[in-house]
C-alpha positions in Angstrom: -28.4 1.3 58.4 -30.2 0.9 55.2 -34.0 0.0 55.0 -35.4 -0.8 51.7 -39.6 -0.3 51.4 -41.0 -1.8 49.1 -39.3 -1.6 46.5 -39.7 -2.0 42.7 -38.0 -1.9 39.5 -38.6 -2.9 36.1 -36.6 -1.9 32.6 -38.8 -2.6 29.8 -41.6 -3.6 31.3 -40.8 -6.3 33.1 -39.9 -6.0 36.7 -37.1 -7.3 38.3 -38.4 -7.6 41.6 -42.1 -5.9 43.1 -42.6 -4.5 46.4 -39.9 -5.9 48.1 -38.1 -4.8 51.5 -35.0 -5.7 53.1 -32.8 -4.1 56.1 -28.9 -4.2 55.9 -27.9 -3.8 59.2 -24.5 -2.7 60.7 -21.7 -5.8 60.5 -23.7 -7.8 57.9 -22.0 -9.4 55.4 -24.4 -10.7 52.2 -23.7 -12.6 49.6 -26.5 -11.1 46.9 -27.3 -14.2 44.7 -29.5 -14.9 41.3 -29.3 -15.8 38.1 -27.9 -13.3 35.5 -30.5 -10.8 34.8 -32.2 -10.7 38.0 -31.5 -7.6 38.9 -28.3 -8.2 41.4 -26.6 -5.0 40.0 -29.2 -3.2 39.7 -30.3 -3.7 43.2 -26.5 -2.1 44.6 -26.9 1.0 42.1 -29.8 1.7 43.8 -28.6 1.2 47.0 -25.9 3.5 46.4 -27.9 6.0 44.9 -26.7 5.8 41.4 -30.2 3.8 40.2 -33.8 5.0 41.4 -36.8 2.3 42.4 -39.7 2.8 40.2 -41.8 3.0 43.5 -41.2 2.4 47.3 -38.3 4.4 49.4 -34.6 3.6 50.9 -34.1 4.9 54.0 -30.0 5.5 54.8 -29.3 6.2 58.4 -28.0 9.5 58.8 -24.0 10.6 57.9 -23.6 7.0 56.8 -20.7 6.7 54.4 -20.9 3.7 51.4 -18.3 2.6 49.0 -19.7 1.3 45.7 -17.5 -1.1 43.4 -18.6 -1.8 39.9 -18.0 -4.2 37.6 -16.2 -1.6 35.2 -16.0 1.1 33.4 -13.9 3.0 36.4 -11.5 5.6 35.1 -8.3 7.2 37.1 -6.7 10.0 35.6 -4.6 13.2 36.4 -2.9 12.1 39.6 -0.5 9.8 40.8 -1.3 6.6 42.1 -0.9 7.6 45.7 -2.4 11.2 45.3 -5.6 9.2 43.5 -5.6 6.8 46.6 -5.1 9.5 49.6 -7.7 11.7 48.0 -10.7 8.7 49.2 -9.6 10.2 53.3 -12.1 12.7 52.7 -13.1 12.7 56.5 -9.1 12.9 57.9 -8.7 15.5 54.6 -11.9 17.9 56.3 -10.7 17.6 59.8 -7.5 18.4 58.7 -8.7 21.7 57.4 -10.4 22.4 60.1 -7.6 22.1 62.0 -5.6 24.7 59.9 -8.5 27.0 60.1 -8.7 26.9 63.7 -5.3 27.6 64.4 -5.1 30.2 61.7 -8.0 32.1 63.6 -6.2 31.7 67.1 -3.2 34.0 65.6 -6.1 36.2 64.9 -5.3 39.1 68.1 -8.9 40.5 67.6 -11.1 37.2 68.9 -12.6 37.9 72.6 -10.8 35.3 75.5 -14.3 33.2 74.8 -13.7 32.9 71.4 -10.0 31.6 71.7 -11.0 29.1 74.4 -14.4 27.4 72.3 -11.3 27.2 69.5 -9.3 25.8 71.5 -11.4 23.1 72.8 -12.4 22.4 69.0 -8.8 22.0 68.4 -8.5 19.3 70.8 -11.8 17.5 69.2 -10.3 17.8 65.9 -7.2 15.9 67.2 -9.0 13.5 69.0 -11.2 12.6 66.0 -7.7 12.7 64.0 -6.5 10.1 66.3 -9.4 7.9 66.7 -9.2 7.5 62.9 -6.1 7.2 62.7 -4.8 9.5 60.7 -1.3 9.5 62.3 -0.9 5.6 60.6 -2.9 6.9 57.6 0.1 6.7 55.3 1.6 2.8 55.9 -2.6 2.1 55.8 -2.5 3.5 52.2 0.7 1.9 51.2 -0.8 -1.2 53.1 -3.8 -1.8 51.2 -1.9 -0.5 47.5 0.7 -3.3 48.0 -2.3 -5.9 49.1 -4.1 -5.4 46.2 -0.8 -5.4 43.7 0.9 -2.6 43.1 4.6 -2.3 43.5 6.1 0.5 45.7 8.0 2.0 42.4 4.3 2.2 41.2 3.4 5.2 43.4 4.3 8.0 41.6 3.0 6.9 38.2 -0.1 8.2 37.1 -3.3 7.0 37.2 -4.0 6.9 33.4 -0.8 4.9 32.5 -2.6 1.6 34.0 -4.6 -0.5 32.3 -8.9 -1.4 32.5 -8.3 -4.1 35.4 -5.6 -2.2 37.2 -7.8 1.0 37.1 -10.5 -1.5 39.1 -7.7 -2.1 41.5 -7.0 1.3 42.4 -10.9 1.9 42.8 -11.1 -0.9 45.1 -8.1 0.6 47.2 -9.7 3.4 47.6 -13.0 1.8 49.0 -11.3 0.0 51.0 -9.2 3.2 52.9 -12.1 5.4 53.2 -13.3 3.0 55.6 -17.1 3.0 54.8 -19.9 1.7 57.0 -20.8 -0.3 53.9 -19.2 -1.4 50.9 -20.7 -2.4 48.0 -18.8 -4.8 45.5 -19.7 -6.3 41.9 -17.8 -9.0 41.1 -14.7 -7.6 43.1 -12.9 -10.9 41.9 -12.9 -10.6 38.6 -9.5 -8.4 38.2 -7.5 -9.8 40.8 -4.7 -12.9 41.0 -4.5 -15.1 43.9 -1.9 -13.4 45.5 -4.5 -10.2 45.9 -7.6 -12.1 46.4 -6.1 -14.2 49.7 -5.2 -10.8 50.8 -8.7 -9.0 50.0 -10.1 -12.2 51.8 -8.0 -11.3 54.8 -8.8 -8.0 55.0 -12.3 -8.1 54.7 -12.8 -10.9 57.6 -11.3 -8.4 60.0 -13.6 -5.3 58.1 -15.7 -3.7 60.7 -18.4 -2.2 58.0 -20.9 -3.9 56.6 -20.6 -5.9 53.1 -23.2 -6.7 50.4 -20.9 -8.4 47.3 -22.1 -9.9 44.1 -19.6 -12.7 43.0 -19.4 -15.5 41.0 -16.4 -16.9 43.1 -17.8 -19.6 45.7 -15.0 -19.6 47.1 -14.4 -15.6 48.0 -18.1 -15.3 49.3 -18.0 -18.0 51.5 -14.8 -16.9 53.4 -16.2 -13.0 53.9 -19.8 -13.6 53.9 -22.2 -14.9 56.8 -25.6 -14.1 54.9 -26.9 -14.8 51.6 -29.8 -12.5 50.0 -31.5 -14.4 46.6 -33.7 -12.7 44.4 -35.6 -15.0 43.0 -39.1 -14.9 40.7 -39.3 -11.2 41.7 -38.8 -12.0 45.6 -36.1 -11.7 48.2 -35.2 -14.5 50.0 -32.6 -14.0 53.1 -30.9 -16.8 54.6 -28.7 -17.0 57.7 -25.2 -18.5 56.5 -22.9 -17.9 53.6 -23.2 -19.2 50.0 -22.3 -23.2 50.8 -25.4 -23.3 53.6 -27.6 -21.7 51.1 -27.5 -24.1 49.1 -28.6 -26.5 51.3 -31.4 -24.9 51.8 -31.7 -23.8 48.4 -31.9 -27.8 48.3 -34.2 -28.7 50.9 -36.6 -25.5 49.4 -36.3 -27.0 46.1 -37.7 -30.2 47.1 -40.5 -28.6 49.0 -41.2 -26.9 46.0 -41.0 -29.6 43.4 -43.4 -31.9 45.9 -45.5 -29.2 46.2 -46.0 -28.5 42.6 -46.8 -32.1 41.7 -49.7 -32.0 44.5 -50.9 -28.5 43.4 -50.8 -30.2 39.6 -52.1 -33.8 41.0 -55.6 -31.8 42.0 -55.5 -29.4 39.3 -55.6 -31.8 37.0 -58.6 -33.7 39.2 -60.6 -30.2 38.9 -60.0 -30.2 35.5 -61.6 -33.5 34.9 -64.5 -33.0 37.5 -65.0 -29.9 35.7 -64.6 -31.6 32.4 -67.0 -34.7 33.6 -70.1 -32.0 35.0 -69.9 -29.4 32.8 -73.3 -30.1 31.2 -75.0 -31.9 34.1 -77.7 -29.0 35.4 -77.6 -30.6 38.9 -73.8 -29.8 39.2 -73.7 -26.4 38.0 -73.2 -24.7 40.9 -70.0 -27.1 41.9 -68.7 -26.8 38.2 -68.7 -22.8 38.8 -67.3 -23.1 41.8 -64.5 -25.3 40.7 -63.5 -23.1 38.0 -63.7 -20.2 40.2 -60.7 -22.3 42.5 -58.9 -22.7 39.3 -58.8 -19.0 38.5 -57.7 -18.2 41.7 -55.1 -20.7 42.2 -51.7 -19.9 42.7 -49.3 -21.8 40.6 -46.2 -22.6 42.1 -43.2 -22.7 39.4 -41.0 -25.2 39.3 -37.3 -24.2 40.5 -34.7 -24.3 37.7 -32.1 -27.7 37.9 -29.3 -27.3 35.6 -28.1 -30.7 37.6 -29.5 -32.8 34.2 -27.2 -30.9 32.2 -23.9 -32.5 31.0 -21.5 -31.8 28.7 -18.4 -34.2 27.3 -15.9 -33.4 25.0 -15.4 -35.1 22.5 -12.8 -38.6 22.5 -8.9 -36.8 21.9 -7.1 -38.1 19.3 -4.1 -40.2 20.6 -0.5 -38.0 21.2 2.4 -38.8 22.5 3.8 -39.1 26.0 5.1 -35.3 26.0 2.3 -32.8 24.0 4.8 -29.5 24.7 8.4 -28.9 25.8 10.2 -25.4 26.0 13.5 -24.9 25.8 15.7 -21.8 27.4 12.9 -19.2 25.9 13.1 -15.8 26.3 10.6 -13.3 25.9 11.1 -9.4 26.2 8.5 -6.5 25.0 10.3 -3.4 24.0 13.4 -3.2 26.9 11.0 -5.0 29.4 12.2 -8.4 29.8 9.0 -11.2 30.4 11.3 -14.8 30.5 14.7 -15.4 30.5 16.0 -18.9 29.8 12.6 -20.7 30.4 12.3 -24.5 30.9 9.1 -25.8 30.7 7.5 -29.5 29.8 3.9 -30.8 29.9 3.1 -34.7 29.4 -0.1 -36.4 28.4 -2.8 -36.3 30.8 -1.6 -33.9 32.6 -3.6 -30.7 34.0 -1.9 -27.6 35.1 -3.2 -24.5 36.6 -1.1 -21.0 35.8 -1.1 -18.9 38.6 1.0 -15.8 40.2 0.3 -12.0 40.1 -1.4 -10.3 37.1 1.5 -8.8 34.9 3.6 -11.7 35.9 3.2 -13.6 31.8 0.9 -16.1 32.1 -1.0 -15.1 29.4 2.0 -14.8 27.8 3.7 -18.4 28.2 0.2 -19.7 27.7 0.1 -17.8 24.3 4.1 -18.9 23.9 2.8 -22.6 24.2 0.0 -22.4 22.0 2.1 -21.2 18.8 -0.1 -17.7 19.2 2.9 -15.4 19.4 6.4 -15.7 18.8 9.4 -15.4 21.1 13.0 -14.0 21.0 14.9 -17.4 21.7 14.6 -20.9 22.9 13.1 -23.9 21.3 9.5 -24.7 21.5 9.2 -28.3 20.9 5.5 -29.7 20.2 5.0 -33.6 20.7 3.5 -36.3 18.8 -0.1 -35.6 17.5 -0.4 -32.9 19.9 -3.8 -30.9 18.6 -3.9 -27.5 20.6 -7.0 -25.8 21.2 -6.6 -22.2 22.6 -9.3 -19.9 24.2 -8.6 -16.3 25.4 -10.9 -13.4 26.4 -9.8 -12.2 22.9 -10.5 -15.5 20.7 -14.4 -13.9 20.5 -13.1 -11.1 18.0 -12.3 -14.2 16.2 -15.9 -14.9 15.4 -17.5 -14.5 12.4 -20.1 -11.6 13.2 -22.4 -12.7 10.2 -23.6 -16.0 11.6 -25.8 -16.5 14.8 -24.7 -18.6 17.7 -26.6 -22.1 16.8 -24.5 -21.7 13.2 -21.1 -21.3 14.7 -21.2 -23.9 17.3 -23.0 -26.4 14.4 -19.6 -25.5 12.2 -17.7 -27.6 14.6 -20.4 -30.2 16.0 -19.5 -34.0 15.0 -22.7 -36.3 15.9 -24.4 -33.3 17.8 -28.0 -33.0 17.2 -29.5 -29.2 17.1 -31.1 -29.9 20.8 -27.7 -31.1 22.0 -26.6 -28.2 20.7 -29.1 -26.1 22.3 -28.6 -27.6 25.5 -24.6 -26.8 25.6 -25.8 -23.0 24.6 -28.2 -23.3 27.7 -25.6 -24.0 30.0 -23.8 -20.9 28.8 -26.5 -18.7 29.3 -28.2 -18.7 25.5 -31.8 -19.7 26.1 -34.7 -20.0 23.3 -34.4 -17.5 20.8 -31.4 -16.2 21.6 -29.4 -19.4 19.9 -30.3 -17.5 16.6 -28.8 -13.8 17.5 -26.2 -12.7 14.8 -22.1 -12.7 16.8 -22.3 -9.1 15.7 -24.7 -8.0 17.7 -23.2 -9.9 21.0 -21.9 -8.1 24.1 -17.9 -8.9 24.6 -18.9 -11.2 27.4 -21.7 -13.3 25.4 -19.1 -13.8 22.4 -16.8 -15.1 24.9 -19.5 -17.4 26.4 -20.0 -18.4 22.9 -16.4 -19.3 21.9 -16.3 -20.6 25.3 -18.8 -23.2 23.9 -16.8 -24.0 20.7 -13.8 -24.7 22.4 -16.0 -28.0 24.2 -17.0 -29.3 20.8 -13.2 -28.6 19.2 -11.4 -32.4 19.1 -8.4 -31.7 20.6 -5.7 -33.9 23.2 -4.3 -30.2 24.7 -6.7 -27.1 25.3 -5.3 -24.1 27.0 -7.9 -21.7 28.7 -7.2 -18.3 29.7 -9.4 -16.9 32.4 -12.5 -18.8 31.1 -14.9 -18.3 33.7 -14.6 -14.7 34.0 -18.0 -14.0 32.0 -19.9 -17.4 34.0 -22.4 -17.3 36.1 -21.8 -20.2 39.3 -24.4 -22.8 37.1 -22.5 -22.2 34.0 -18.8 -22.7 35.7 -20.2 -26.0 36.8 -21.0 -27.5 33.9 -17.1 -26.7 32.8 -15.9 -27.5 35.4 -17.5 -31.2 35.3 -16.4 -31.3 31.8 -12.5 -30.2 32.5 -12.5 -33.2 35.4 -13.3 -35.3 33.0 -11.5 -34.4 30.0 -9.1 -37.3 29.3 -6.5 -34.7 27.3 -3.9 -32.7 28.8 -5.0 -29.1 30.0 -3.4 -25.8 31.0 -5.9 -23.3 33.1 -4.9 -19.5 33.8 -7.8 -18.6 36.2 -7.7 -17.5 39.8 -10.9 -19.2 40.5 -9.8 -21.8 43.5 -13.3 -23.4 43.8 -12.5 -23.8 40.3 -9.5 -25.3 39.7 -9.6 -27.9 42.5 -11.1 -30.6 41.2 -9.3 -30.1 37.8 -6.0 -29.4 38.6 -3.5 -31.9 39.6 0.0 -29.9 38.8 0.2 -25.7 39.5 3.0 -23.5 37.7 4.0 -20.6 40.1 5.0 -17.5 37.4 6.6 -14.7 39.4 8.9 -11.8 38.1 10.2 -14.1 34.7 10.8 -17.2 36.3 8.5 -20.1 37.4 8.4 -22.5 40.4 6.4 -26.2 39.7 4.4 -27.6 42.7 3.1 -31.4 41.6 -0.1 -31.4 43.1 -3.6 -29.5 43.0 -3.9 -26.2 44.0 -5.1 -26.5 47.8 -1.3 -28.2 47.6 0.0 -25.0 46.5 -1.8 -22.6 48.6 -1.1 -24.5 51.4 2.6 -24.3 50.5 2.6 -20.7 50.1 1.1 -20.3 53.1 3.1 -21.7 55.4 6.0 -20.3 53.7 4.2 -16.8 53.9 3.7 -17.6 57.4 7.2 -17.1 58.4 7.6 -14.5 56.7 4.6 -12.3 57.2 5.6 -12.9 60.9 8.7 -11.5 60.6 7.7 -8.4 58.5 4.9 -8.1 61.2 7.1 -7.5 63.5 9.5 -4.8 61.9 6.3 -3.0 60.2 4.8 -2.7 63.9 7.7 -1.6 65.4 7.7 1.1 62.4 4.2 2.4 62.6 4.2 2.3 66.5 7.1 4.5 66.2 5.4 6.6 63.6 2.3 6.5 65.3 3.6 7.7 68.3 5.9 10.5 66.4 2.6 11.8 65.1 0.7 12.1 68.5 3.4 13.6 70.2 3.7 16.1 68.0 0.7 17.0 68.1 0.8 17.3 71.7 3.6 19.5 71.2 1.8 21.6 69.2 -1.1 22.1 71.3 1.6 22.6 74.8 3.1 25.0 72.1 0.2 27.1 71.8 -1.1 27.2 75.0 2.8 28.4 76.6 2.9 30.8 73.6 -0.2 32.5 73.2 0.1 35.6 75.3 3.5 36.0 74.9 2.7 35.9 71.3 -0.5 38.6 71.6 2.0 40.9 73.8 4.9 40.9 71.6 1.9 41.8 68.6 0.6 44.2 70.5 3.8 45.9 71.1 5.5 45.3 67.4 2.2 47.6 66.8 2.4 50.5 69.3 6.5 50.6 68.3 5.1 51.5 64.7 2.7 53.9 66.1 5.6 56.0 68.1 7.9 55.8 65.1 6.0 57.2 62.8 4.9 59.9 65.4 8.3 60.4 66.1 9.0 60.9 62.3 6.6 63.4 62.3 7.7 65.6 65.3 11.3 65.5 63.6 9.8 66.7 60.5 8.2 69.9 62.5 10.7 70.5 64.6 13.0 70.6 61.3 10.6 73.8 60.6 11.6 77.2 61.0 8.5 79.1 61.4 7.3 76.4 64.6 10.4 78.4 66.5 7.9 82.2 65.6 6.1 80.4 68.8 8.4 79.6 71.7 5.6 77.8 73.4 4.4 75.5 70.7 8.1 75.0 70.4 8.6 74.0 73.6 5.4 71.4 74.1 6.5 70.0 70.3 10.1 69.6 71.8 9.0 68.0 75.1 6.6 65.8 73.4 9.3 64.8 71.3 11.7 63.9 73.7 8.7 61.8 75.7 8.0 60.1 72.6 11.8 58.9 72.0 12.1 58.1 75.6 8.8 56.1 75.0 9.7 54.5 72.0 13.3 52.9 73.8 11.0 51.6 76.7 8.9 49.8 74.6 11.6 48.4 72.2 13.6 47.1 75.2 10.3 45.6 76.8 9.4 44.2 73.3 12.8 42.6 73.4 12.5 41.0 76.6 9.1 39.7 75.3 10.7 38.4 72.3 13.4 36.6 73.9 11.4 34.8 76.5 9.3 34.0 73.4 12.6 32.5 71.8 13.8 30.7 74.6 10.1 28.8 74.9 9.8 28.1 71.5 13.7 26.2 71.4 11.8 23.9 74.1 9.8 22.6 71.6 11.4 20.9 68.4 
């Protein structure tokens, strides 16, 4: 479908990748992998024709249809919800035009017979093609895939600019999905949905027939949907046969090659070197001295893969707390008239680590900002514990940072016993190499100031952190080296993510938050999923079952009508043309027979007895005329009727 030529880009004068090719065919599914920087966006913007390769082509198979997903910056406005979804059927919205425009030219009593049966067998194509994409279901698909991915039926109507920057990424991701590409594109699709909507994007992409290329941090997302993995890497392409958790064993198994190889290929460069260095002035061994610096020119060098495996982080030792750190009591929380918690019970004990999950809009964020003391509530009691010390990190703690300092200077603030190169090695794993550990906060993207605050929150001393999507700005390395320090964070910790791969080893406790009230499940969060689904199970089977029995009634509703339609036509169409053709001559006599009146009405046509004669005679054939044809144009019109009440 696609065929990539050797390509290249490069911003800046460095190039991302260099004469590189690659075929996506139809029905692959790629995970596109690489560090941050690599290129990985830029790669689908050219794909999808928003970005154009420095040199080198991409061929598209012809009529090909692609649905591109980026990370942000999508905006909705000026029509409903539904409207802004429906308008993505551009192919059913065409051949439904067409359709109208071919039955508006059959009325047409001018076309030839020719011409009325090539429409006619257009007509049928059009509803064949209508059927064979469905376009008879097309509405429960619509409301399918908006209620999959979130939205509430009561949200239909609303318009598109009422909903916030993640929620406008939702609707642009329902639309991609219902236009049914050949290939869909997707950065970080994740990174706005709960778990409730990525299970269900997980689901619906297995059984996608198109093919997928996705960028995604989530191991756990790509490895579900994905059978391929693409890896740009030092400039290159590397494909590999399997998703993201069997590339890395070969990533593995390569790396090893590569790191034996690079010690031989330094073991004799380093024995050239000292040959080199031993003969240099000996005349007799001039010519091998040249020749072994020629080698050495021409080598190769292999580069030693990255291994952020050497890099750990530990928090530092909590302070001692007591047995409970938090305890709500009966807390209510409304915004205006809308009501987040009524009468909320909620209790965390030392050492324990809880993920928040449930559907976006739900209040995590806002318990988790109700248990850290960041915002107030209505009623209740909250009740903090013994020596409980509460660090706190949301995507919004980074406007927090002083903009005047660089990075090394506002991590050092906080650093007890932390040398500057264990300093620099905690910015590393978040992304800050070399000279970057000395940029000014001010001049830092949104997502590098929360990388960076991110970073102070591992060198805060706390017994109870609370971290509100934290690895939504991570690469997979990065996440890691969290990750490994969460597990082994001896403190109690609350974790509002929808990152599975994540959570799991953390975890041991998840708190379900679903319209105002929460549901506790005391264990990790394969515990819970497992949970919900077998209770969704049950319950998906039974909807199942009514929704089929509702759209194969509505399907079938739709395809008999049409056929209706088209029986219609076909039993009406002369009749139709004949009672035309005589509403037409009737207005042809009637005005003649206006006009006769008018000279017989004359005076001076009686000077003539002969002109008065033909004008009366004509007359009187013209009214005698005129009845025939209104009584056969009623008989016409009536066995018109009585077809047409044959067909509801």
């Amino acid at each position: 479908m696609i065929d990539l030529i050797n390509v290249s880009l490069q911003f800046g004068g460095k190039y991302l990748f260099r004469e590189v090719s690659f075929k996506i065919n139809s029905g692959d599914r790629i995970s596109l992998v690489g560090a941050n920087g690599t290129g990985k966006s830029s790669l689908l913007k050219m794909i999808f024709g928003e970005l154009l390769p420095e040199s080198g082509k991409i061929q598209k198979q012809k009529r090909i249809t692609i649905g591109y997903l980026p990370q942000q910056q999508v905006i909705h406005e000026g029509k409903s919800l539904l409207e802004e979804a429906k308008s993505s059927l551009t192919d059913i919205i065409d051949l439904q035009k067409k359709e109208t425009d071919i039955t508006e030219k059959l009325s047409e009593v001018t076309i030839s017979e020719d011409e009325r049966d090539d429409l006619i067998h257009q007509l049928g194509e059009v509803h064949h093609r209508l059927e064979e994409l469905g376009s008879y279901s097309v509405g429960a698909r619509v409301e399918k895939i908006l209620l999959g991915i979130g939205f509430e039926i009561d949200e239909f109507e609303k318009l598109t600019n009422e909903f916030s920057g993640g929620w406008q990424m939702r609707i642009a991701l329902a639309k991609i999905l219902i236009s049914q590409n050949d290939l869909i594109l997707m950065d970080e699709p994740t990174n706005h949905l709960d778990i409730d909507s990525l299970n269900w994007l997980c689901s619906f992409l297995k059984s996608y027939k198109g093919a997928l290329l996705i960028v995604s941090h989530d191991k756990r997302f790509v490895n579900e949907v994905t059978n391929k993995t693409l890896e740009i890497y030092n400039g290159r392409f590397n494909i590999f046969n399997g998703n993201y958790d069997a590339y890395l064993k070969f990533k593995e198994e390569r790396d090893i090659q590569a790191e034996n190889s690079f010690l031989q290929q330094q073991k004799k460069i380093k024995e050239t070197e000292k040959f080199i260095e031993r003969f240099r002035y000996k005349a007799t061994k001039a010519k091998q001295v040249q020749s072994r610096i020629k080698q050495l020119e021409k080598v190769n060098l292999i580069e030693l893969p990255e291994n952020k495996s050497d890099i750990y982080i530990k928090f530092p030792a909590p302070p001692s707390s007591g047995k409970i750190n938090i305890e709500l009591k009966g807390i209510c929380k409304s915004y205006g008239l809308k009501t987040i918690f009524n009468n909320v019970d909620f209790e965390l004990s030392r050492g324990e680590k809880i993920a928040f999950v449930g559907p976006n809009g739900a209040g995590k964020t806002t318990l988790a900002k109700i248990i850290a003391g960041v915002i107030d509530f209505n009623n209740g009691e909250r009740i903090p514990g013994y020596n409980t010390v509460i660090s706190y990190y949301a995507q919004d703690v980074a406007d927090n940072l002083d903009p005047g300092k660089d990075i090394i200077e506002t991590v050092e603030e906080i650093a007890e016993n932390k040398t500057i190169g264990q300093l620099r090695l905690l910015l590393g794993s978040f992304l800050f190499s070399g000279d970057d550990v000395f940029k000014p906060i001010g001049v830092l993207s949104g997502g590098e100031k929360s990388r960076v605050a991110l970073a102070k929150i591992l060198l805060t001393k706390a017994n109870f952190i609370i971290l509100d999507e934290p690895t939504n700005h991570l690469d997979i390395s990065s996440k890691e080296v969290l990750q490994e320090a969460l597990s082994d964070f001896t403190g109690s910790l609350i974790l509002v993510s929808h990152d599975v791969d994540f959570l799991k080893p953390i975890v041991n406790k998840v708190v379900e938050i679903r319209k105002g009230e929460i549901a506790i499940f005391n264990g990790g969060i394969e515990y819970y999923l497992d949970k919900k689904q077998n209770a969704a199970i049950e319950e998906t089977s039974e909807r199942m079952k009514k929704s089929a029995d509702l759209n194969s009634t509505r399907r079938d509703q739709k395809r008999i009508e049409a056929e209706l339609r088209q029986k219609k036509y076909i039993a009406t169409k002369d009749l139709i043309q004949q009672v035309e053709k005589l509403e037409k001559e009737i207005e042809l006599l009637e005005i003649r027979e206006k006009e006769l009146e008018k000279i017989l009405a004359n005076p001076s046509v009686y000077s003539n007895p002969q002109e008065a004669k033909e004008r009366n005679l004509e007359y009187i054939q013209t009214k005698e005329l005129l009845d025939r044809t209104i009584a056969e144009w009623e008989q016409f019109s009536e066995n018109l009727h009585n077809i047409e009440k044959l067909f509801p």
